[in-house]
Gaussian input, Z-matrix of N, CA and C with variables (Angstrom, degrees):
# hf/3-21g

backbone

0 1
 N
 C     1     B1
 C     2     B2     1     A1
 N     3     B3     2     A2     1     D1
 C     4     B4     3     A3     2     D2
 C     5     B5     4     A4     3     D3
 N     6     B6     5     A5     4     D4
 C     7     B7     6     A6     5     D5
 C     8     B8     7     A7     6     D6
 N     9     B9     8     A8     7     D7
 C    10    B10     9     A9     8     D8
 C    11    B11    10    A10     9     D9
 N    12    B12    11    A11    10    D10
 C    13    B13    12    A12    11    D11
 C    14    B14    13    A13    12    D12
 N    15    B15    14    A14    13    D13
 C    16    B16    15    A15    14    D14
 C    17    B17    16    A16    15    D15
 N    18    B18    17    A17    16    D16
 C    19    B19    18    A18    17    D17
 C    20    B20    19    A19    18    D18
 N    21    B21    20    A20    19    D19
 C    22    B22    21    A21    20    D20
 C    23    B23    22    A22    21    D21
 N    24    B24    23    A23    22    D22
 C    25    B25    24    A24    23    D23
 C    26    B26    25    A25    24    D24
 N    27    B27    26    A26    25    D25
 C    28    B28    27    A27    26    D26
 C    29    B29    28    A28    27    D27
 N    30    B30    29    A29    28    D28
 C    31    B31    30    A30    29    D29
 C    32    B32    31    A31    30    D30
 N    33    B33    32    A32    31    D31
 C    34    B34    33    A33    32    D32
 C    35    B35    34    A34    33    D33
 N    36    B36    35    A35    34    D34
 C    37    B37    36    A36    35    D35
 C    38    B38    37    A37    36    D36
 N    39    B39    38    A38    37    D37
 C    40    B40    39    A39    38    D38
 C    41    B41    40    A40    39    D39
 N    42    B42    41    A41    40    D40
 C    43    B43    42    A42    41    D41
 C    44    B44    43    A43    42    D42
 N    45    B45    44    A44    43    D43
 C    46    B46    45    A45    44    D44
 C    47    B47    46    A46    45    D45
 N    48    B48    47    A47    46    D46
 C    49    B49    48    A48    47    D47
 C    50    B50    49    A49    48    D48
 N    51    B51    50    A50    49    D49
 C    52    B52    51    A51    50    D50
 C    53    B53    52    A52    51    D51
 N    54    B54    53    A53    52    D52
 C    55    B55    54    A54    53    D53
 C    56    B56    55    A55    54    D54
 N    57    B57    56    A56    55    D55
 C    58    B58    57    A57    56    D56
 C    59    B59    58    A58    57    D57
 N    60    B60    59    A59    58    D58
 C    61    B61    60    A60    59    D59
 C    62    B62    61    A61    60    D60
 N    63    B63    62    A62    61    D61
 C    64    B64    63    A63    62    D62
 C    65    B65    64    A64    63    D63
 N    66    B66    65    A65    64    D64
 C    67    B67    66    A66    65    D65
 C    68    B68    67    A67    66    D66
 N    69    B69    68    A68    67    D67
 C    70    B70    69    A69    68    D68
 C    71    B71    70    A70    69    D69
 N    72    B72    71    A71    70    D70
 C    73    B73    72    A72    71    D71
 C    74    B74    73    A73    72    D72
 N    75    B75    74    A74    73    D73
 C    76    B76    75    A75    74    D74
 C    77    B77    76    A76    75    D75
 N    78    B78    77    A77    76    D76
 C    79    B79    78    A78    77    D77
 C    80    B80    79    A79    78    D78
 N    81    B81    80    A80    79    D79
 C    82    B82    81    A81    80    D80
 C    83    B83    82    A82    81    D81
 N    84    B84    83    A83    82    D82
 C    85    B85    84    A84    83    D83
 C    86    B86    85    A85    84    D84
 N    87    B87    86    A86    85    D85
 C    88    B88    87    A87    86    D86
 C    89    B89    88    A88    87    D87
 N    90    B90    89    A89    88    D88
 C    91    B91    90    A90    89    D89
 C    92    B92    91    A91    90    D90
 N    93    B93    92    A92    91    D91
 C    94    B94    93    A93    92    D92
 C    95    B95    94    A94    93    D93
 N    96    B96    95    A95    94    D94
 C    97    B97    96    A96    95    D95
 C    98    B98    97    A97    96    D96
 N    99    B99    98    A98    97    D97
 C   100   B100    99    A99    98    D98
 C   101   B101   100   A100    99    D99
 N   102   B102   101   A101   100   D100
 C   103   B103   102   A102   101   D101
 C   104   B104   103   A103   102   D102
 N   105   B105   104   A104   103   D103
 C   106   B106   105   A105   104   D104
 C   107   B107   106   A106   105   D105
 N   108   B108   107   A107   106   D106
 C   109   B109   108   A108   107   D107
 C   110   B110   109   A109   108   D108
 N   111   B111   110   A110   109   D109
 C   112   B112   111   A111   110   D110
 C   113   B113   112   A112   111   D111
 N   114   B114   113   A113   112   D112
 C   115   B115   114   A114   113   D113
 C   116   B116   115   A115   114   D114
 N   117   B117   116   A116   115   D115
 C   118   B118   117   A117   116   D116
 C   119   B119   118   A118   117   D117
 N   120   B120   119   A119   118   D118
 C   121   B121   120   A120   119   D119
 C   122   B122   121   A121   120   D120
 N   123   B123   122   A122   121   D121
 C   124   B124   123   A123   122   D122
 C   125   B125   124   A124   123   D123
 N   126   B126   125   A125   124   D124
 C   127   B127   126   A126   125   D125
 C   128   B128   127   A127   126   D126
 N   129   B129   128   A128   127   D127
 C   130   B130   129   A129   128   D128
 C   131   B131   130   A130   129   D129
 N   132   B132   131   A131   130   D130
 C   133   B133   132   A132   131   D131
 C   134   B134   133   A133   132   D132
 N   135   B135   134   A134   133   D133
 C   136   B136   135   A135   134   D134
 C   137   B137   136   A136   135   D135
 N   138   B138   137   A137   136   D136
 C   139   B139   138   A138   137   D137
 C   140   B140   139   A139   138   D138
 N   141   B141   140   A140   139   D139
 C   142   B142   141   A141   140   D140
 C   143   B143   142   A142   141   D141
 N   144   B144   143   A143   142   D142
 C   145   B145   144   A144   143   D143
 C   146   B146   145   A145   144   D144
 N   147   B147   146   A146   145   D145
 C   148   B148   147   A147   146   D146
 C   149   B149   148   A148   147   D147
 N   150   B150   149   A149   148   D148
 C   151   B151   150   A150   149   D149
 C   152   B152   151   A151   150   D150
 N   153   B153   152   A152   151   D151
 C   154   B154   153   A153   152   D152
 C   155   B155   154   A154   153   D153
 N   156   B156   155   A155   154   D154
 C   157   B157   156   A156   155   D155
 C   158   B158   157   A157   156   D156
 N   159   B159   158   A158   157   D157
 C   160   B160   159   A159   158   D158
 C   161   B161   160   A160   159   D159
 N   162   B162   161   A161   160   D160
 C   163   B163   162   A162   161   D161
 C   164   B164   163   A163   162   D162
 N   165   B165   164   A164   163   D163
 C   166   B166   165   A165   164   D164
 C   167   B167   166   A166   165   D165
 N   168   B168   167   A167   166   D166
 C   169   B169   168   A168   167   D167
 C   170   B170   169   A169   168   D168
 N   171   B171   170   A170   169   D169
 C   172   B172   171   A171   170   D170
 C   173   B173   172   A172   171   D171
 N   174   B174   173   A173   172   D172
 C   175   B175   174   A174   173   D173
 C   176   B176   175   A175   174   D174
 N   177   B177   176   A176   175   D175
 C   178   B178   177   A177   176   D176
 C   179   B179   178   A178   177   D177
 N   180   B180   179   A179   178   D178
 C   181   B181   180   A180   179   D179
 C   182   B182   181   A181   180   D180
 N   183   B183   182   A182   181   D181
 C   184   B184   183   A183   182   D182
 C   185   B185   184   A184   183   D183
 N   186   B186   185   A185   184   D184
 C   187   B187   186   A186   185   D185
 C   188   B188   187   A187   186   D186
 N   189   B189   188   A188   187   D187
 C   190   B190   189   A189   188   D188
 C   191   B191   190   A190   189   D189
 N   192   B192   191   A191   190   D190
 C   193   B193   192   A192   191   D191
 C   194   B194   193   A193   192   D192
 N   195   B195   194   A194   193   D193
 C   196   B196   195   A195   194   D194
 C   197   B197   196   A196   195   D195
 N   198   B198   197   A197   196   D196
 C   199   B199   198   A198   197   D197
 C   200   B200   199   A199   198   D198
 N   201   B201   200   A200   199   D199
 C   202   B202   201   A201   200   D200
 C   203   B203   202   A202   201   D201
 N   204   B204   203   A203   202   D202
 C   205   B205   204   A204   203   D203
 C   206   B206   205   A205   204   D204
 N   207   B207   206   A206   205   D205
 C   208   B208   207   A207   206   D206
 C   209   B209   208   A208   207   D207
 N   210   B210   209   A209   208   D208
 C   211   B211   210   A210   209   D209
 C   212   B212   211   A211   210   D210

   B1=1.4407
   B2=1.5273
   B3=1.2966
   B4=1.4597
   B5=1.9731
   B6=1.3741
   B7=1.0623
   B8=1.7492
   B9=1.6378
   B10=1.4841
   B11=1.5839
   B12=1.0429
   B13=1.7263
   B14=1.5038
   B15=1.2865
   B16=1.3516
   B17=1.4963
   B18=1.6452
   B19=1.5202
   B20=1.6252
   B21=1.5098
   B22=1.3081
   B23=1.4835
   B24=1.5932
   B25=1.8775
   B26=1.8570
   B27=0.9472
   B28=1.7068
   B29=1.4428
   B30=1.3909
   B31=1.1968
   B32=1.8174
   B33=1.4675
   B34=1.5263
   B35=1.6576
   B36=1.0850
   B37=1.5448
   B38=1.9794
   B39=1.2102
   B40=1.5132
   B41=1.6946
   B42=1.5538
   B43=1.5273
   B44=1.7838
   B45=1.2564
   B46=1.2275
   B47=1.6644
   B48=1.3710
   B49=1.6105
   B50=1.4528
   B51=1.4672
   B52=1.8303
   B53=1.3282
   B54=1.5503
   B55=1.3834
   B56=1.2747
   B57=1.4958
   B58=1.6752
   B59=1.2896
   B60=1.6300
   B61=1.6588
   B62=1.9252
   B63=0.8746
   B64=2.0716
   B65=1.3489
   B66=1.4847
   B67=1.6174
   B68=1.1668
   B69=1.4938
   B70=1.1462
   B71=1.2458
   B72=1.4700
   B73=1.7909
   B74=1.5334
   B75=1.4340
   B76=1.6793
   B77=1.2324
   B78=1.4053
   B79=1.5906
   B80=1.2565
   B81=1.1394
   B82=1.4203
   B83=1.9590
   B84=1.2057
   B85=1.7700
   B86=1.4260
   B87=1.6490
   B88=1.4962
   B89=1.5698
   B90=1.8035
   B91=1.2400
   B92=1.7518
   B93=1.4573
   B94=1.6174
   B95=1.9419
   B96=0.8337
   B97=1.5065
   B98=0.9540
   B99=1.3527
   B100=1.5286
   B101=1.1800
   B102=1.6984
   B103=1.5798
   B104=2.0904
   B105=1.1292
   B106=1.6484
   B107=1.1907
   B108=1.4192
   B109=1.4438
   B110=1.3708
   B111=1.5361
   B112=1.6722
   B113=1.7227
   B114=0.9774
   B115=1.4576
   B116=1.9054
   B117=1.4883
   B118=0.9664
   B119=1.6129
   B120=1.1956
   B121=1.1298
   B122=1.3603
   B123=1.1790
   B124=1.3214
   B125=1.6067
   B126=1.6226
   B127=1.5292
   B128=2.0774
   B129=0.9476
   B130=1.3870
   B131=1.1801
   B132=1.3207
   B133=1.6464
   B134=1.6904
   B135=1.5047
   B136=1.5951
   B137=2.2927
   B138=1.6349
   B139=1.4159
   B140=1.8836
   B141=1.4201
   B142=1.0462
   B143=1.4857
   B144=0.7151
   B145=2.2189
   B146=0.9343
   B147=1.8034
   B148=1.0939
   B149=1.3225
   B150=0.8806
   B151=1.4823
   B152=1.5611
   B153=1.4755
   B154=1.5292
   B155=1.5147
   B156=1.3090
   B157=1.5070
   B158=1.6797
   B159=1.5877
   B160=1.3720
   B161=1.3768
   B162=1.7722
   B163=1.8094
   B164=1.7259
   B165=1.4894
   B166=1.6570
   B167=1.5507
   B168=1.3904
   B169=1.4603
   B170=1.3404
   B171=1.4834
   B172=1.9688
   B173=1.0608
   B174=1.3422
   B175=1.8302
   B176=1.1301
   B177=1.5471
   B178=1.2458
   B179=1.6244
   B180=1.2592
   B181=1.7415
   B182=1.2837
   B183=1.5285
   B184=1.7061
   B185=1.2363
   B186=1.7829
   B187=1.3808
   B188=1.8502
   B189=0.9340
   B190=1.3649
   B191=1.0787
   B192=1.2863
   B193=1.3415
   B194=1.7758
   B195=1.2708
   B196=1.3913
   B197=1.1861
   B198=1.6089
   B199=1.9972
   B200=0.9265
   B201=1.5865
   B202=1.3159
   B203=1.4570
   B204=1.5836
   B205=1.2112
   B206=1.7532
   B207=1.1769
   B208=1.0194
   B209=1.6984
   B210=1.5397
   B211=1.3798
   B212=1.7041
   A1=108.25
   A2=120.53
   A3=143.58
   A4=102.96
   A5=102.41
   A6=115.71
   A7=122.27
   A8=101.96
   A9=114.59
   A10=106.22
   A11=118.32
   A12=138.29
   A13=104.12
   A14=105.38
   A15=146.65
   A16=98.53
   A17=109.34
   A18=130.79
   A19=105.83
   A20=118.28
   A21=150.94
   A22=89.11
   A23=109.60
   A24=126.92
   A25=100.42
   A26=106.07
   A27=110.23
   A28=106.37
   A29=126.50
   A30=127.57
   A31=109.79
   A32=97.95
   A33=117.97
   A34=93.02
   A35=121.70
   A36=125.03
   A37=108.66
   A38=99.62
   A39=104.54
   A40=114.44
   A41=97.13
   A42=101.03
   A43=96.30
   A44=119.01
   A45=155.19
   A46=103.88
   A47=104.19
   A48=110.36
   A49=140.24
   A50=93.84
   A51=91.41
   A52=88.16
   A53=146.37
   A54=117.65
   A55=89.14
   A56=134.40
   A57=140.78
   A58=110.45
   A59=108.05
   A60=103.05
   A61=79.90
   A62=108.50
   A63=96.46
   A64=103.89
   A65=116.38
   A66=110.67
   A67=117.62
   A68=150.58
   A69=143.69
   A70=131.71
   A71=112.13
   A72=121.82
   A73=77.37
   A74=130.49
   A75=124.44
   A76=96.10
   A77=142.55
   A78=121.89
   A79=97.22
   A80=128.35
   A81=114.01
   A82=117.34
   A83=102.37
   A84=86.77
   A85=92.95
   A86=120.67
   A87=108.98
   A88=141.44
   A89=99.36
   A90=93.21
   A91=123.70
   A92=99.31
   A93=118.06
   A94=104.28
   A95=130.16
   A96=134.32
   A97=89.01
   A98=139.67
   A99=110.97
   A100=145.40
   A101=90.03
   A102=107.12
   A103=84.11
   A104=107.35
   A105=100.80
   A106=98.47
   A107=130.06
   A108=137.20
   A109=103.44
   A110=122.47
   A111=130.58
   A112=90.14
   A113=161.07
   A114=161.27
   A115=101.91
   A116=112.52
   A117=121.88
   A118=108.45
   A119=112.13
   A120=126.48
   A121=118.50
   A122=136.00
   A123=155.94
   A124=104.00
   A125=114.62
   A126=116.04
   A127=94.18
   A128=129.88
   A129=106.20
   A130=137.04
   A131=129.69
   A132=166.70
   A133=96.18
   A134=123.29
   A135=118.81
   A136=87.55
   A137=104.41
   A138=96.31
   A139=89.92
   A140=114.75
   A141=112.72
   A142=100.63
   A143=140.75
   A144=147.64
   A145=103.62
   A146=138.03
   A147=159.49
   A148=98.72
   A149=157.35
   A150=153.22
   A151=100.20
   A152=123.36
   A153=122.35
   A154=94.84
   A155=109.29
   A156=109.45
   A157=141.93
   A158=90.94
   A159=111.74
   A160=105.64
   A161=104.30
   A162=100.61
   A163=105.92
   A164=113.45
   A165=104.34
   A166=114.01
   A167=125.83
   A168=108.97
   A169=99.39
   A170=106.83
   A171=106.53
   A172=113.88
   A173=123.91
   A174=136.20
   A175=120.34
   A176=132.55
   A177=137.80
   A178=89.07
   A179=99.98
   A180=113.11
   A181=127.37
   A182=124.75
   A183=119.14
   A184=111.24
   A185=119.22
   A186=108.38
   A187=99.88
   A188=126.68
   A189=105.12
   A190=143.69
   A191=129.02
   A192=134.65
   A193=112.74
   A194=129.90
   A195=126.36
   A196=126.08
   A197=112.37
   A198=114.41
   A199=132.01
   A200=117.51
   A201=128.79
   A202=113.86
   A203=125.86
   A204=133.05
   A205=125.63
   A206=111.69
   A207=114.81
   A208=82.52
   A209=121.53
   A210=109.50
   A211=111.73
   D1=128.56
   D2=163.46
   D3=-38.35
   D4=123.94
   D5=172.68
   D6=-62.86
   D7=-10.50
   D8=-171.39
   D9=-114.34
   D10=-26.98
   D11=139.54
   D12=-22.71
   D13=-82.77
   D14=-169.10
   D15=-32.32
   D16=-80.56
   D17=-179.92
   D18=-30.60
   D19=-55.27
   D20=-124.89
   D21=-84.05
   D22=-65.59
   D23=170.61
   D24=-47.08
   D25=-56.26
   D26=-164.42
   D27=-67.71
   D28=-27.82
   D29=176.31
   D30=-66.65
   D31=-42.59
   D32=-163.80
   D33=-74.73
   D34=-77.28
   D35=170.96
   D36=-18.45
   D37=-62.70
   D38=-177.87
   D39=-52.31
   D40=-22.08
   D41=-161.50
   D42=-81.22
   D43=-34.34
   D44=-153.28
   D45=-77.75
   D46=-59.31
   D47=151.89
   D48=-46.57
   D49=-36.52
   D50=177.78
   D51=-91.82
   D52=-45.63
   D53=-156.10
   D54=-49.35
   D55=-71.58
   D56=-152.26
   D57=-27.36
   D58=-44.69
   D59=-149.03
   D60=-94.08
   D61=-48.05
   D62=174.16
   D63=-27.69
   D64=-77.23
   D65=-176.92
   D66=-68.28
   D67=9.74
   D68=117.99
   D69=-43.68
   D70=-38.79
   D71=-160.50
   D72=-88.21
   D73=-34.69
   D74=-159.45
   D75=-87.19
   D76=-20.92
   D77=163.53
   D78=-80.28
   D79=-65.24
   D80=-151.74
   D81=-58.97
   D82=-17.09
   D83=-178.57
   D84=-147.67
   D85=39.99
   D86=164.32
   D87=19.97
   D88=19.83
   D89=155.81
   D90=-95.67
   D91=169.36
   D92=-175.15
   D93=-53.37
   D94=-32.24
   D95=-173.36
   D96=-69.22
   D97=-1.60
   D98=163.89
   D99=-96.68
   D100=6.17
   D101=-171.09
   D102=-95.15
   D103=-17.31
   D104=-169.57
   D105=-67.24
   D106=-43.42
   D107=-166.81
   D108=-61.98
   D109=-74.04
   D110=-178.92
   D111=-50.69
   D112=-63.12
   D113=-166.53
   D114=-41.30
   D115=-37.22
   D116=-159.88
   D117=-99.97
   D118=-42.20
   D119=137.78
   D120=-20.61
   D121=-88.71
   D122=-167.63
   D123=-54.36
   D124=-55.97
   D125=176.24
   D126=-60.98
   D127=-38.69
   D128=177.56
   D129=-96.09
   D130=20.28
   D131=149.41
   D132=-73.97
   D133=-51.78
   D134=-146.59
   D135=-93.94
   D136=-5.41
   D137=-171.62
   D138=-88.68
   D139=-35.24
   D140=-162.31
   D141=-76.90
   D142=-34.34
   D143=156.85
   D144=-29.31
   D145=-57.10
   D146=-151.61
   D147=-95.94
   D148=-29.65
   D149=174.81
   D150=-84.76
   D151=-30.92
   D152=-165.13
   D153=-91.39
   D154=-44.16
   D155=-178.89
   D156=-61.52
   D157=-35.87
   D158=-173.51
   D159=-114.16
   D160=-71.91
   D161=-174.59
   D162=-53.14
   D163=-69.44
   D164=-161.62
   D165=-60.06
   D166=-1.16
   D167=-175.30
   D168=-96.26
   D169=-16.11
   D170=-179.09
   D171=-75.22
   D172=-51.33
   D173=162.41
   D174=-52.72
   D175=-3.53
   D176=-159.54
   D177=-109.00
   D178=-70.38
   D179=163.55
   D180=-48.05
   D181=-34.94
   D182=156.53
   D183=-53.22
   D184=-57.76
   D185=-158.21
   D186=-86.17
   D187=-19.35
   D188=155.89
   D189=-71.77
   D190=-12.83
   D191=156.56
   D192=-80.31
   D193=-24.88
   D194=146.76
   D195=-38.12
   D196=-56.40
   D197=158.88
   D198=-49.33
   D199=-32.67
   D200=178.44
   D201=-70.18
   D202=-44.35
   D203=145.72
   D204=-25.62
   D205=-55.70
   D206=-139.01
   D207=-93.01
   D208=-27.08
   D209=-168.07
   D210=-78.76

């Protein structure tokens, strides 16, 4: 597995964790900070998309067309 793969899941996973515990902390004590948490959540799920989507498919495609060169 691709080290930029790799980053990409772990970012998304992490993002994935705080939404959970936001909508946990937001049932369990119905305050408003919990929409900040899932909010925060969500902006770090949509960074980890963005690294899988854009950065790693461009770097994936530079350095493979470098091999292709070189063979």
């Amino acid at each position: 597995m691709d080290k930029g793969y790799l980053s990409a899941c772990v970012i998304e996973i992490a993002g994935i964790s705080v939404v959970s515990s936001g909508i946990y902390y937001e049932y369990l004590s119905g305050e408003p900070i919990g929409f900040l948490i899932i909010t925060t959540g969500s902006v770090i799920i949509a960074v980890g998309s963005l690294l899988y989507a854009k950065v790693y498919k461009q770097v994936s495609h530079i350095s493979s067309g470098k091999k292709e060169k070189n063979k």
